[in-house]
C-alpha angles and dihedrals in degrees: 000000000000132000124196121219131174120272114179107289085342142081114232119194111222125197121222093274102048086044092060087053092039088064094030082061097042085056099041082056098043088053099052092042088059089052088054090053100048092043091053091041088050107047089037083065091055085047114058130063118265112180095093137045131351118268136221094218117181125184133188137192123191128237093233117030119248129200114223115194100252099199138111090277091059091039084050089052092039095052094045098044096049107027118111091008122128124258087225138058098243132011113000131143103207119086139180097270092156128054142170148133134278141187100305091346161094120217147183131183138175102228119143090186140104093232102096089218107115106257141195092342130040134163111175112189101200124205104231080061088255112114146140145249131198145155138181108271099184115125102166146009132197124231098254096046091247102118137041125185123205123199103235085204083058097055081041103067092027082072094043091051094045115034088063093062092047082052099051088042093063087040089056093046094047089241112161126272111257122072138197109217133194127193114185135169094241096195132188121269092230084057113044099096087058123106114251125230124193111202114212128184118236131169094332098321145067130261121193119223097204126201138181119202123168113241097252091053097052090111087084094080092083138102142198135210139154126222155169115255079230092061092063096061105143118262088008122140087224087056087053104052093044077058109040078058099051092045098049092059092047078053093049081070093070099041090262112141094201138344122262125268100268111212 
């Protein structure tokens, strides 16, 4: 007996025994997929600075490791293809103003400040194809400091800012094609006892979706997809609706069923 399985364009037929290896090696990937991402999600949290707004932070890891040239050539095409641009898809003032290189990476931030911690804006190219993308999602903040509110457009068009250039990193670096990704609200310690408020905009005005989560729990603002890196074309429908998914379950997280038409 033959079983067909996908190979490139192609169908290959694999017997019971190559069957059994073919799926030993897709979990063995899948594993180690999941460990990338939780060692990038993990270590973007210690770099970035985290004294002021939330941020929409969203992470990705590729199926098959790349290897993107990490020297002054690849920084030189990276600053001039992202700087001044806008973190979001449409409309934005913040833009990457400050770039380098890692360890086994490319990265640009928006920071104005002297801290050298990346703020309000960061994009990181690996170069293994896996990065991250995140930008500062507070719109508002009550006078007490009990209360932030977070546009959910803005987390909208972060995403579709961002997601394609996670996208176009694992391309350069001849990653595979499917990517994990992980989108979080990363807050402020100073804030994370604070209520959350997502705005959402409906006929002309906001509504709040309001959730209470205690600070130990906060975890719970994350979400999880999978996607091509075909899918996250820029201004396609098929990056909208991986989007639209992802986003949804980050929205879940506030009480929020779904997230509001954006036009």
């Amino acid at each position: 007996m033959a079983f067909p399985v996908r190979n490139g364009e192609t169908t290959r037929f694999l017997d019971e025994s190559e069957l059994g290896e073919h799926y030993r090696r897709r979990l063995a990937t899948a594993a180690s997929q999941r460990d990338r991402l939780d060692a990038l999600d993990e270590r973007v949290q210690r770099t970035v600075y985290r004294d002021g707004d939330p941020w929409l932070m969203i992470v990705a890891a590729p199926d098959v490791p790349g290897d993107l040239p990490i020297n002054r050539s690849e920084l030189n095409q990276f600053q001039r293809r992202v700087q001044d641009t806008s973190l979001m898809a449409i409309g934005g003032h913040s833009a990457f103003r400050r770039f380098g290189v890692g360890p086994e990476r490319l990265w640009a931030d928006s920071s104005p400040l002297p801290d050298p911690r990346p703020a309000y804006g960061y994009l990181e190219l690996d170069q293994d194809g896996a990065g991250a993308f995140g930008l500062y999602t507070s719109t508002f903040e009550s006078r007490d400091s009990t209360a932030l509110g977070i546009n959910q457009e803005m987390l909208a068009l972060g995403a579709m800012r961002g997601s394609p250039e996670l996208a176009r990193g694992a391309r350069s670096a001849n990653a595979g094609q499917s990517l994990a990704l992980r989108a979080r609200i990363l807050e402020s310690p100073t804030t994370a006892g604070a209520l959350l408020h997502l705005l959402q905009w409906t006929r002309f005005m906001y509504r709040a979706a309001t959730v209470t989560i205690p600070p130990d729990e906060r975890d719970l603002l994350v979400a999880e997809a999978t996607a091509s890196t075909t899918d996250l074309e820029p201004g396609g429908t098929a990056m909208m609706r991986t989007l639209a998914n992802l986003l949804n379950r980050l929205f879940h997280g506030f009480g929020s069923p779904e997230q509001t038409l954006i036009t």
